[in-house]
VOPAGU-2260 file (C-alpha; in pm, 1 decimal, decimal comma):
REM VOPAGU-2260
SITE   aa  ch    i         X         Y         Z
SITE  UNK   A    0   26040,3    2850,8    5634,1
SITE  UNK   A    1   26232,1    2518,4    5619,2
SITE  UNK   A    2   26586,1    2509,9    5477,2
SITE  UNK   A    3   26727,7    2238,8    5274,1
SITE  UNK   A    4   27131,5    2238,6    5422,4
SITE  UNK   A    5   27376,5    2031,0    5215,1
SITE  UNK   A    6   27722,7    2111,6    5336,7
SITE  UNK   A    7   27811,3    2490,3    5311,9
SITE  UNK   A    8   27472,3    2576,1    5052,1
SITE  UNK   A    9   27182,7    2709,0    5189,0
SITE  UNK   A   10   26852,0    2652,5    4998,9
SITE  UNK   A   11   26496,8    2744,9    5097,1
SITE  UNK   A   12   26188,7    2556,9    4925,4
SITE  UNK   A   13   26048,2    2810,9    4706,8
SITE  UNK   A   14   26430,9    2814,9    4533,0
SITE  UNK   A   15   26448,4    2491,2    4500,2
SITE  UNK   A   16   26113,1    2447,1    4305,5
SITE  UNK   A   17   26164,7    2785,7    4074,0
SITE  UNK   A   18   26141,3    2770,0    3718,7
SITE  UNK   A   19   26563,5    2869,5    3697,3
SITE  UNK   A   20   26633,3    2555,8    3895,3
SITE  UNK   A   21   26397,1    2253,7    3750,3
SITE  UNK   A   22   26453,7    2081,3    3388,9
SITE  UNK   A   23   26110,0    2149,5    3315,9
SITE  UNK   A   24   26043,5    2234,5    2944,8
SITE  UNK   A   25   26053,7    2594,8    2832,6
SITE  UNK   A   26   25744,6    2774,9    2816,5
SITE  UNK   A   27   25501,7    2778,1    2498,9
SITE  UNK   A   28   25629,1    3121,6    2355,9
SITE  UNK   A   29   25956,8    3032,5    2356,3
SITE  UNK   A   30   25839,2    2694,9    2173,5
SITE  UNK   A   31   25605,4    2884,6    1913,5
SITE  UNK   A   32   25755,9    2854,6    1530,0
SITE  UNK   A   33   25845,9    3192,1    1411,4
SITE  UNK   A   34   25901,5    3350,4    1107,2
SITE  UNK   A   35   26244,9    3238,2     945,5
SITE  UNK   A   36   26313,5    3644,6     880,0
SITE  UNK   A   37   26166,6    3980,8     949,3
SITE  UNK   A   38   26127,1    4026,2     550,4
SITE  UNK   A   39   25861,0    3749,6     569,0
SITE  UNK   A   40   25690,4    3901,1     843,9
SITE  UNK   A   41   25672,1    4222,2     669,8
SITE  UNK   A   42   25560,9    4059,6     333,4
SITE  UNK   A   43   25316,9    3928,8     507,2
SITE  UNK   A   44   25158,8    4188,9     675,9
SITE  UNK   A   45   25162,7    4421,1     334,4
SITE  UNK   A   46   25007,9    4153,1     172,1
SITE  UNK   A   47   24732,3    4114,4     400,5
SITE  UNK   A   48   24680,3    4481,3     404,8
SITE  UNK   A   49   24707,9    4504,9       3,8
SITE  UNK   A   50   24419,6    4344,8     -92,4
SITE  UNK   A   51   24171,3    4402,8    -382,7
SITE  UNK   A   52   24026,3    4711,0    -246,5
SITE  UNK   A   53   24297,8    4907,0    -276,3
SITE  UNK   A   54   24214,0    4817,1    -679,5
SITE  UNK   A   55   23881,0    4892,1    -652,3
SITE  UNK   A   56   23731,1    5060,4    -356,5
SITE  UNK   A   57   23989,5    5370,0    -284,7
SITE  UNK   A   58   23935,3    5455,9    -675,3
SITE  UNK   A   59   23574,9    5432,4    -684,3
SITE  UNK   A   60   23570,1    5661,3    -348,1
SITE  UNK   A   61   23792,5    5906,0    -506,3
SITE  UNK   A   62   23548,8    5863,9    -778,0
SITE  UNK   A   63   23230,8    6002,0    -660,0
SITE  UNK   A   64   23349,3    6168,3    -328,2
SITE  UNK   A   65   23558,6    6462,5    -509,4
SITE  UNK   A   66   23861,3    6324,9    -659,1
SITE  UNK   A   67   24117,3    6479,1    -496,6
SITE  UNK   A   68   23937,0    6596,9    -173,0
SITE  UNK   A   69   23907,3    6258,4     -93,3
SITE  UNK   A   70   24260,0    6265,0      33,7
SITE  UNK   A   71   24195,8    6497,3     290,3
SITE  UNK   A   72   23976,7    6327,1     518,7
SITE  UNK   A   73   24136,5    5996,5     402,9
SITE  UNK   A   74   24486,0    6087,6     558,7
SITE  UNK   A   75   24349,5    6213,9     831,2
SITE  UNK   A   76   24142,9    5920,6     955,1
SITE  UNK   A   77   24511,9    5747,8     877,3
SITE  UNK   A   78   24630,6    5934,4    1165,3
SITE  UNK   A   79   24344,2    5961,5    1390,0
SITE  UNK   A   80   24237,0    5557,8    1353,9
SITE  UNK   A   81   24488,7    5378,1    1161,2
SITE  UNK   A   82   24820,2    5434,4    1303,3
SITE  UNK   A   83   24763,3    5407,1    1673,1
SITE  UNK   A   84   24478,4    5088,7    1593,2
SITE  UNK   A   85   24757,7    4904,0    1393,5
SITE  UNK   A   86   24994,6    5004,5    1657,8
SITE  UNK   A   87   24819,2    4870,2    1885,3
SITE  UNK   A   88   24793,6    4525,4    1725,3
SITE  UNK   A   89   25132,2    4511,4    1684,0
SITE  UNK   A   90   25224,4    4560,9    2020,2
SITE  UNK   A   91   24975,1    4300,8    2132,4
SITE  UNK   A   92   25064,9    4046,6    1910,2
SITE  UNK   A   93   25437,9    4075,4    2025,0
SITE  UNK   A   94   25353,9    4114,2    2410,7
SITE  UNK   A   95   25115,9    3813,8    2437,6
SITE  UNK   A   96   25237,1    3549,1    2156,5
SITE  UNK   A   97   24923,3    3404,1    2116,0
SITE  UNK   A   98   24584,7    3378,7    1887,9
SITE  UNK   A   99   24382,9    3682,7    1867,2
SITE  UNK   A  100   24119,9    3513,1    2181,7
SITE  UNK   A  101   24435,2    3407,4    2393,5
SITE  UNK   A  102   24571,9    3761,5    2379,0
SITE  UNK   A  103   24287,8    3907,0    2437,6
SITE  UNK   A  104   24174,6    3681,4    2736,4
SITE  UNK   A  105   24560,4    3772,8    2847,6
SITE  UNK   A  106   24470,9    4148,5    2857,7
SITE  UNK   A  107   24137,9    4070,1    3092,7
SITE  UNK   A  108   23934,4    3731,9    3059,9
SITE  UNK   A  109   23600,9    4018,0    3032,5
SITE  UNK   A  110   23716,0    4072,8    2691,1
SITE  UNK   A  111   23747,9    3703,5    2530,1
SITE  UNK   A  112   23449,4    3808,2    2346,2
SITE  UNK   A  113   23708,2    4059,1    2134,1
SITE  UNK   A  114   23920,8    3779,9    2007,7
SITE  UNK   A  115   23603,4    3549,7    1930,8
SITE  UNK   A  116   23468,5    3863,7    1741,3
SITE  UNK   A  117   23820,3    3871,5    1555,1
SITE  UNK   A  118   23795,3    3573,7    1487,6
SITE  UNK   A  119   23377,5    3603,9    1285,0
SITE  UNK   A  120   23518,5    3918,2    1128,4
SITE  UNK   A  121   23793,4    3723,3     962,7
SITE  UNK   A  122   23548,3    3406,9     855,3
SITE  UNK   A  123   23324,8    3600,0     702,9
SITE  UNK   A  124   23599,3    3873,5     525,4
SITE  UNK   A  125   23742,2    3521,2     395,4
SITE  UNK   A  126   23435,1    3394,0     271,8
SITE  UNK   A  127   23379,7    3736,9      81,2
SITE  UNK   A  128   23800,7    3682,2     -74,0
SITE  UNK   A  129   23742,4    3368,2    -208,0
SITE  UNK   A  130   23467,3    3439,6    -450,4
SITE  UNK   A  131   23665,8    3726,5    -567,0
SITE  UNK   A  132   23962,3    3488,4    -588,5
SITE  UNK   A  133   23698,1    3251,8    -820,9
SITE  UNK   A  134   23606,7    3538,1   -1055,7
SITE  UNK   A  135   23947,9    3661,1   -1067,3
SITE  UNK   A  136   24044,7    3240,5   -1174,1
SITE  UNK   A  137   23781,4    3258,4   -1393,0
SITE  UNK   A  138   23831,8    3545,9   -1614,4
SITE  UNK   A  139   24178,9    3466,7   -1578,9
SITE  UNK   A  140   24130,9    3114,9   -1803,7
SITE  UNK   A  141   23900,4    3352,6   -2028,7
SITE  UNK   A  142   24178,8    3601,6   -2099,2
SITE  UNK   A  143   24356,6    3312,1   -2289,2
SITE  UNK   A  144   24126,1    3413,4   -2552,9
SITE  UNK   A  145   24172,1    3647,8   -2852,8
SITE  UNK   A  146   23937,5    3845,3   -2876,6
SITE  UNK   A  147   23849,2    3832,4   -2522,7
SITE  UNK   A  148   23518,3    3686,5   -2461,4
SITE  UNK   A  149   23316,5    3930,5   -2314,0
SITE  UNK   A  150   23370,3    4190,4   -2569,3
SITE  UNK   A  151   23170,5    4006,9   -2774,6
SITE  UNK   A  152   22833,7    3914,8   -2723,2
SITE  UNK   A  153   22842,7    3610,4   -2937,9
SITE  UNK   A  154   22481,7    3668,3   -3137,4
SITE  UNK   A  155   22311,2    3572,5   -2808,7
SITE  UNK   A  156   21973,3    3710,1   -2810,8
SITE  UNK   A  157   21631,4    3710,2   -2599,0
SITE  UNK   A  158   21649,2    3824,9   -2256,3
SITE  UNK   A  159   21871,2    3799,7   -1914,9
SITE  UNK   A  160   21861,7    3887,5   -1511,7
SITE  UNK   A  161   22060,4    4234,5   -1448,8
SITE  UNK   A  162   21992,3    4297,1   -1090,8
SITE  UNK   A  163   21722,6    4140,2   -1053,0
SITE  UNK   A  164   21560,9    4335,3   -1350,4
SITE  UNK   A  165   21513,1    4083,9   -1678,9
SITE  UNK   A  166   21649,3    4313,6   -1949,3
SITE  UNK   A  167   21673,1    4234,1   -2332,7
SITE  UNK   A  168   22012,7    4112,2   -2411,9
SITE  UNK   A  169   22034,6    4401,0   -2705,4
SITE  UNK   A  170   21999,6    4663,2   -2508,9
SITE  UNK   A  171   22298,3    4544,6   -2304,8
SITE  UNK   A  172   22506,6    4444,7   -2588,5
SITE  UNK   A  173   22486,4    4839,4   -2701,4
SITE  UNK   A  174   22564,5    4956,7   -2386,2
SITE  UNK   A  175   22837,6    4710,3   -2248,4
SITE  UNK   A  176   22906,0    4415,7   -2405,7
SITE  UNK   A  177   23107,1    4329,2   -2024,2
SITE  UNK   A  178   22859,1    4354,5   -1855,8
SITE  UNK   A  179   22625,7    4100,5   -2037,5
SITE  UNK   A  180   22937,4    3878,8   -2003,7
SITE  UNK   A  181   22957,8    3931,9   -1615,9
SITE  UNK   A  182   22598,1    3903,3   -1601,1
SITE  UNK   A  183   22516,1    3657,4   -1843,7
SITE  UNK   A  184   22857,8    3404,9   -1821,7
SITE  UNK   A  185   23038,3    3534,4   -1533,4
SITE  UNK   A  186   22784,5    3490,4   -1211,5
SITE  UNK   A  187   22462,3    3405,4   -1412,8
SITE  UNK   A  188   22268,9    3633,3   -1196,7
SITE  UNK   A  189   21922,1    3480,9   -1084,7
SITE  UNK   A  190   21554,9    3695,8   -1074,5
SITE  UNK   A  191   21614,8    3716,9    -680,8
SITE  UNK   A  192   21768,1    3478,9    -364,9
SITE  UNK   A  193   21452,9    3291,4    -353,1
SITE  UNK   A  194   21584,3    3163,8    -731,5
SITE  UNK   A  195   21945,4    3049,5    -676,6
SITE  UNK   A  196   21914,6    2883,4   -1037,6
SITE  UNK   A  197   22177,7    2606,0   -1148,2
SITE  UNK   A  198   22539,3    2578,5   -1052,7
SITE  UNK   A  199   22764,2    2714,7   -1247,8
SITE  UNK   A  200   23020,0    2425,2   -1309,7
SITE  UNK   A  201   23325,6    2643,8   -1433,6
SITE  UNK   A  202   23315,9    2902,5   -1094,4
SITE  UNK   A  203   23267,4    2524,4    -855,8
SITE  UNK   A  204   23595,7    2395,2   -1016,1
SITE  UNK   A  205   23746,6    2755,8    -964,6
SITE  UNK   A  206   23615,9    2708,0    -621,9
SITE  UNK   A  207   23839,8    2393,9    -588,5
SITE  UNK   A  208   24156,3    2537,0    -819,1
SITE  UNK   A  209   24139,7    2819,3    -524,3
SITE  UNK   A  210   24150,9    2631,7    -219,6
SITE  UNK   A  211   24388,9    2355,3    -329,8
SITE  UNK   A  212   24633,2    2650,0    -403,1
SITE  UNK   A  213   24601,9    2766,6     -40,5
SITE  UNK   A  214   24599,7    2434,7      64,1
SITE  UNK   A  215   24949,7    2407,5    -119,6
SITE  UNK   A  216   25073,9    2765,6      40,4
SITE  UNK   A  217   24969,5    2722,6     402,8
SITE  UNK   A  218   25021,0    2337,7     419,8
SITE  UNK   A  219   25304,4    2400,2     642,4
SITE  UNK   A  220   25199,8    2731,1     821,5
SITE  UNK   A  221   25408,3    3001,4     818,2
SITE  UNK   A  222   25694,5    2840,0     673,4
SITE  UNK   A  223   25503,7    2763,4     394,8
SITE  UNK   A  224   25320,2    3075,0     335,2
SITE  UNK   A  225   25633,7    3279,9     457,4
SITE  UNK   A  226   25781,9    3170,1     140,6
SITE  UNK   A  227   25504,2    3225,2     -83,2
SITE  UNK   A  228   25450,9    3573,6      11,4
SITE  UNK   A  229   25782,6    3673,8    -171,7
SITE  UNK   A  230   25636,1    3559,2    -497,1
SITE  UNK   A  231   25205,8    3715,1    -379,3
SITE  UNK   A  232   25342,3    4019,2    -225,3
SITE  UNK   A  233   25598,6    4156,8    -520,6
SITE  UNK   A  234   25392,0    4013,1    -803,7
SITE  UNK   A  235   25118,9    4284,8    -768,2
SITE  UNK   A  236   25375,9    4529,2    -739,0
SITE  UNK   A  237   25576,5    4456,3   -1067,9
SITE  UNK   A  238   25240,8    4433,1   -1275,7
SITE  UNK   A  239   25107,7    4759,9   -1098,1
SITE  UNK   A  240   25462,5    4906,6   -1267,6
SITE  UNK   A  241   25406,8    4765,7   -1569,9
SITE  UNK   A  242   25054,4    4896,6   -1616,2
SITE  UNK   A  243   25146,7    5204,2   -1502,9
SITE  UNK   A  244   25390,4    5264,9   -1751,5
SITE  UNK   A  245   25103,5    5127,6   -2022,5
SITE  UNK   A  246   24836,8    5276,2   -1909,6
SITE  UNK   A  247   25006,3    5642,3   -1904,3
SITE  UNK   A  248   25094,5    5662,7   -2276,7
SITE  UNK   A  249   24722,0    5556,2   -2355,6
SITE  UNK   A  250   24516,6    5805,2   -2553,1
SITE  UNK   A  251   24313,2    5992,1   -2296,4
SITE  UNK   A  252   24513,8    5854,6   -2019,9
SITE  UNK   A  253   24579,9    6187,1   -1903,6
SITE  UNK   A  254   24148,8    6279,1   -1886,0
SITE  UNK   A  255   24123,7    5976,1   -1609,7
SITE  UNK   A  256   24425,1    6072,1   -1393,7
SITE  UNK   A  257   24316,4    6471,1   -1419,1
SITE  UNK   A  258   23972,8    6358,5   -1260,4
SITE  UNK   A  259   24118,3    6142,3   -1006,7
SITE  UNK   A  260   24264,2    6456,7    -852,6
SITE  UNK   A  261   24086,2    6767,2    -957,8
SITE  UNK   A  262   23954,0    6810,4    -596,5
SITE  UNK   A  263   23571,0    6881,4    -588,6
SITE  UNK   A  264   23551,6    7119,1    -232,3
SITE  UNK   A  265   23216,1    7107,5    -165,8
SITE  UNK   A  266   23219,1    6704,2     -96,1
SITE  UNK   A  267   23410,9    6825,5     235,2
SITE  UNK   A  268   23080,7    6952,5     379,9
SITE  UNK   A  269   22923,2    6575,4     362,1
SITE  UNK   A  270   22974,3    6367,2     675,7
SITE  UNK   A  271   22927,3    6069,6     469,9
SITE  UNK   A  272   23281,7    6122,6     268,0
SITE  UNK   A  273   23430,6    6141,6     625,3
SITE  UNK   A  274   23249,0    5843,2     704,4
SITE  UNK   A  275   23363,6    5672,5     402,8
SITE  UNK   A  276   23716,3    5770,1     493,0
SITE  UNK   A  277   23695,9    5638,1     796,1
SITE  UNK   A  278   23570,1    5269,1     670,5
SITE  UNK   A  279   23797,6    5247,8     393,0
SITE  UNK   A  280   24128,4    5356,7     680,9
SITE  UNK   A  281   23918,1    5030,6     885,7
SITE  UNK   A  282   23947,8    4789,9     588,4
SITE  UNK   A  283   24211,7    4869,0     377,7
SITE  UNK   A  284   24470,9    4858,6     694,3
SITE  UNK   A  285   24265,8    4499,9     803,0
SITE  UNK   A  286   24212,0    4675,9    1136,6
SITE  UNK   A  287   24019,2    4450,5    1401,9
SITE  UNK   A  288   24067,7    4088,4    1190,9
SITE  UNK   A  289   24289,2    3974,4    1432,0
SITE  UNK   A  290   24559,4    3894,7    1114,4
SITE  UNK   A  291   24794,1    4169,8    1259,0
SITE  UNK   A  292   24794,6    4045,8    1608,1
SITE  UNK   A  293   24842,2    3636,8    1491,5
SITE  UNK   A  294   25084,8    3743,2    1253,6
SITE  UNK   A  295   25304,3    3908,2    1531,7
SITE  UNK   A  296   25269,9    3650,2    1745,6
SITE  UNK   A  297   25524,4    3465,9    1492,0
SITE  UNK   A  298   25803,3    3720,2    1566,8
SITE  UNK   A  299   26132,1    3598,8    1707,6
SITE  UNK   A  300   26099,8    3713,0    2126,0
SITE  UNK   A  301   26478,4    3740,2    2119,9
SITE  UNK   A  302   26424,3    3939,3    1859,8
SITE  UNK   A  303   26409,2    4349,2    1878,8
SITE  UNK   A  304   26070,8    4441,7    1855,1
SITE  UNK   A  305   26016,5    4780,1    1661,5
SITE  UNK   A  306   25609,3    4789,1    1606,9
SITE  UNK   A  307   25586,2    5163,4    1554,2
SITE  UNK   A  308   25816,7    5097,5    1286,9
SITE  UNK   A  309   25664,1    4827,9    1138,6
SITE  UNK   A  310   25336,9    5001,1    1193,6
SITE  UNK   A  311   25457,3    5309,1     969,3
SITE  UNK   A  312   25578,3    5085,9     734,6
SITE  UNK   A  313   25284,2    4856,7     698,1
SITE  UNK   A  314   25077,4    5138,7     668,0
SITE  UNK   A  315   25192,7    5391,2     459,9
SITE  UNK   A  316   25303,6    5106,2     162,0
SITE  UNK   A  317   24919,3    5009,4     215,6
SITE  UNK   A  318   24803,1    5405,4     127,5
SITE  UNK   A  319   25101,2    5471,8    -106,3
SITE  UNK   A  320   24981,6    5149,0    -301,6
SITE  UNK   A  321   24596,4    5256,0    -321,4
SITE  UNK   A  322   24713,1    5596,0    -471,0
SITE  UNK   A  323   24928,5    5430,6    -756,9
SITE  UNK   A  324   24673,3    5205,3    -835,8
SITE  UNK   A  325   24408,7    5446,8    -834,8
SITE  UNK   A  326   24657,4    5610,2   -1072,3
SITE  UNK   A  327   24699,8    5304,8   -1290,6
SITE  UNK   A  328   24317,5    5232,6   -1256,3
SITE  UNK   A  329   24218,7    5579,4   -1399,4
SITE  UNK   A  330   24462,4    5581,6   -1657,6
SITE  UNK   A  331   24316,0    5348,3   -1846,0
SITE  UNK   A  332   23939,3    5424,3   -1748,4
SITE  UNK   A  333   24036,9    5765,2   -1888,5
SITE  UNK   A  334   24165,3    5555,4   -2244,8
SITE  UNK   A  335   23801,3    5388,5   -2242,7
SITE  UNK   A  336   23614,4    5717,1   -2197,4
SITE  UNK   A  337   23804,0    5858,8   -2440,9
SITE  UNK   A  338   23752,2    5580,8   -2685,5
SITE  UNK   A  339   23383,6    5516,9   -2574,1
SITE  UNK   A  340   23303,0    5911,1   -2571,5
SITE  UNK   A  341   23171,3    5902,3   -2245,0
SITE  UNK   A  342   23230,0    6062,0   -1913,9
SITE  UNK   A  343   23511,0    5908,5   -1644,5
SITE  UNK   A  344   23249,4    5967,5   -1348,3
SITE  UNK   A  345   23010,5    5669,2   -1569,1
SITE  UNK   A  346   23202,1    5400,1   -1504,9
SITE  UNK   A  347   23098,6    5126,1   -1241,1
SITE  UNK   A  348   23209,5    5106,7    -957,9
SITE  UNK   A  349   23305,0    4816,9    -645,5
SITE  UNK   A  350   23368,2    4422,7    -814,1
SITE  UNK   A  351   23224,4    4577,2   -1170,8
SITE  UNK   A  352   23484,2    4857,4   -1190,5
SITE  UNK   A  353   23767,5    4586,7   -1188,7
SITE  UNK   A  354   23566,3    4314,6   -1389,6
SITE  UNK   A  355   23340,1    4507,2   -1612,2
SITE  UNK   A  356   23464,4    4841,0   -1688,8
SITE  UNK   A  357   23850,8    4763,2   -1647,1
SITE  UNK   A  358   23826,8    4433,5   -1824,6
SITE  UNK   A  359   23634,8    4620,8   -2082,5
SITE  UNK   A  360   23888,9    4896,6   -2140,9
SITE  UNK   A  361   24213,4    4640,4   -2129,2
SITE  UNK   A  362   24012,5    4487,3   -2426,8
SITE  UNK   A  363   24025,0    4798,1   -2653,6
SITE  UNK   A  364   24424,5    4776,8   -2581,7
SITE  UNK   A  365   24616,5    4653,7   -2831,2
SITE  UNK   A  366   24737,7    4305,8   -2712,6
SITE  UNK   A  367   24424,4    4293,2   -2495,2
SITE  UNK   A  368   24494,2    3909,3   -2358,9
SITE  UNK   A  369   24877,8    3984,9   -2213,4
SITE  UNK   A  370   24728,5    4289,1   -2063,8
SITE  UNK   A  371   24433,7    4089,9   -1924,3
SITE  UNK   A  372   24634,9    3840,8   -1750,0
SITE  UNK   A  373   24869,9    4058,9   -1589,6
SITE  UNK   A  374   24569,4    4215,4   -1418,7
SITE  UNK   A  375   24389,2    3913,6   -1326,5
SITE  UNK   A  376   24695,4    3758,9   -1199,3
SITE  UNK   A  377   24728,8    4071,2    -976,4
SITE  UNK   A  378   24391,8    4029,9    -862,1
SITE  UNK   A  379   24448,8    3645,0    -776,1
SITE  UNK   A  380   24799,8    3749,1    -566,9
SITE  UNK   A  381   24582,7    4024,2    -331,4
SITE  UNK   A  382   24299,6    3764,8    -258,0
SITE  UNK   A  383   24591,6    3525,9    -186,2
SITE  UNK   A  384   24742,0    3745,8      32,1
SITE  UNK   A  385   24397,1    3812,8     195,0
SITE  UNK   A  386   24339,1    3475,2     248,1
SITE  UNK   A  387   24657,3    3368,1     405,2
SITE  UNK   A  388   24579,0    3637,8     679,4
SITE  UNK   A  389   24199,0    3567,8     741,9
SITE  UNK   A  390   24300,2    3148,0     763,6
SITE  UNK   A  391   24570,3    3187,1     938,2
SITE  UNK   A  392   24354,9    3341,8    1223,4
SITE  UNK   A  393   24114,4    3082,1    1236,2
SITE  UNK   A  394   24371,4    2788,4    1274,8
SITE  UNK   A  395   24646,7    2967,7    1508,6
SITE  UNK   A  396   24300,2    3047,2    1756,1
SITE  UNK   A  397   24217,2    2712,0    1700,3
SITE  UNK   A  398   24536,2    2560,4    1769,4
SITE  UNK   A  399   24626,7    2763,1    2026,7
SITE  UNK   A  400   24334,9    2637,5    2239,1
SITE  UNK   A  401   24376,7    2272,6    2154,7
SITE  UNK   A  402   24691,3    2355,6    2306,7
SITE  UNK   A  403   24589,7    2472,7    2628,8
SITE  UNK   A  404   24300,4    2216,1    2690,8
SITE  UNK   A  405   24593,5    1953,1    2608,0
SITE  UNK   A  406   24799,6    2124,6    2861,0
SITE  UNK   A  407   24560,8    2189,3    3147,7
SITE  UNK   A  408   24393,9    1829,3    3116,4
SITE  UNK   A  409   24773,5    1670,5    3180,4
């Protein structure tokens, strides 16, 4: 090997041109933007996880898969599937510093397809966030209303589409006057997809209202969103409290909560409550959207990195907060039944248990429009949260590759 002599040093070629001796610039992870504290980070990753199915989906399969039995093969899929998945993540995120398809490609170029897989998951969980963010906008400008419009229905007669069945308007009116509302107002349900029928001109400016206020949030990243998470992440939180605290000194309050864990023993024996378990550990901890990795890719490298702590963190707030809201949730489905005299197991269940038979019973509460926004607002905050997570993956993958082709074509 040839040596470079100047004087009394001694210095061989492959010192010379080493990345210690050079000026050259530092590398990319070292010039990646990162979050300007861990308490953003961690917001962030709650919020993400916190999304509207803790509202909705944990209660409804607590509802109809044995109350409190549920738990059992719910915790345990926590264990088995969600701790070591989100671990994983974690880990990977803070190893690699890069989109979900540069870490993945990192790990072995055979399994790019992973990343790209991430990265449909998330496109297609965001499409499904930002309708729910449009309903929740558009019963929130309703609830501005008293009496709240859809527990009325408003002398409408004749007939209307209920999936995909025409029914006669009076028929729902004495079951559910909610239900003709979200029917009938809400989403203007057509006879089938062949029959899209007209637009619905309040839901296309919701549309708009929606992304020009994550426009607004992620404008500048995660410094923008970083911020924003302090106000999306609490909010549902402190309205969760307060309807806690109204919900438990409703009339019948009590009947709801009682069925939501009176454990039904038998539902043990059906592989589909395991398997329901098992799906609702998958998507109420976002496993596999690739949010969890591209969110730790932010973290400071100088940093210590602690991802089985943030891992229990992340996911035991994420089950801790579908049990209290299951609580809140069947508080006041247990006030409805009550005041309805009908049974807590015949309430609906997915997107119509938070927008037909919640927004039905927060209308028999006295002060029924304070109580509706509070909820709505909650709703709005989780899809928020969702959203931040599911976009963020898109662009940072995107980015990220501009970046390399930049790179490799110089």
């Amino acid at each position: 090997m040839m040596d470079l002599r100047d004087g009394t040093e001694l210095l061989t070629v492959s010192e010379a041109s080493s990345p210690e001796t050079t000026d050259s610039s530092p590398p990319e992870a070292e010039q990646r933007v990162t979050w300007d504290n861990k308490a953003q980070y961690l917001l962030s990753l709650i919020g993400f996880a916190v999304g509207v199915g803790n509202v909705w989906r944990f209660p409804y399969l607590c509802q109809v898969h044995g109350g409190g039995a549920f738990l059992i093969p719910y915790f345990i899929m926590l264990f088995l599937e969600g701790l070591p998945l989100v671990y994983l993540e974690l880990s990977l995120g803070h190893r690699f510093r890069s989109g979900t398809v540069g870490t993945w490609r990192q790990v072995s170029p055979a399994l790019t397809g992973i990343g790209i897989a991430m990265n449909c998951t998330s496109y297609i969980v965001g499409c499904y966030y930002i309708i729910v963010m449009v309903w929740s906008l558009f019963y929130l400008f309703n609830s501005f209303h008293d009496p709240l419009p859809w527990m009325t229905c408003n002398g409408v007669t004749g007939t209307t589409m209920m999936n995909g069945t025409e029914v006669k308007v009076s028929d729902i009116c004495n079951s559910s006057t909610s239900k003709f509302f979200w029917y009938n107002t809400a989403v203007q349900a057509s006879s089938d997809i062949e029959h899209p029928g007209k637009m619905i001109w309040q839901l296309a400016l919701c549309l708009i209202l929606a992304w020009v206020i994550l426009f607004v949030c992620l404008v500048k990243g995660i410094k923008s969103s970083g911020k924003a998470v302090y106000v999306t992440a609490v909010f549902p939180y402190v309205s969760l409290i307060i309807l806690f605290f109204r919900g438990v000194t409703l009339q019948g309050a009590g009947k709801g909560i009682a069925f939501l864990f009176t454990p039904d023993w038998s539902k043990l024996y059906d592989p589909i409550v395991w398997l329901d378990a098992a799906s609702q550990i998958f998507f109420s901890l976002s496993v596999a959207f690739g949010a969890l990795i591209t969110y730790t890719s932010y973290t400071d490298p100088n940093a210590k990195s602690t991802p089985l702590k943030d891992t229990l963190t992340v996911s035991f707030v994420n089950c801790g907060t579908s049990l209290f809201a299951s609580i809140v949730i069947f508080s006041v489905l247990g006030f409805k039944a009550e005041d309805q005299g009908i049974d807590v197991k015949d309430v609906a269940s997915g997107p119509g248990l938070a927008f037909i038979a919640f927004s039905e019973a927060l209308g028999l509460m006295p002060g029924a429009p304070f109580w509706s926004v509070l909820f709505f607002l909650t709703l709005i905050a989780l899809a928020v949260d969702s959203m931040f997570g599911t976009i963020e993956v898109l662009l940072t993958d995107i980015l990220d590759e501009l970046q390399n082709v930049c790179v490799s074509s110089v």
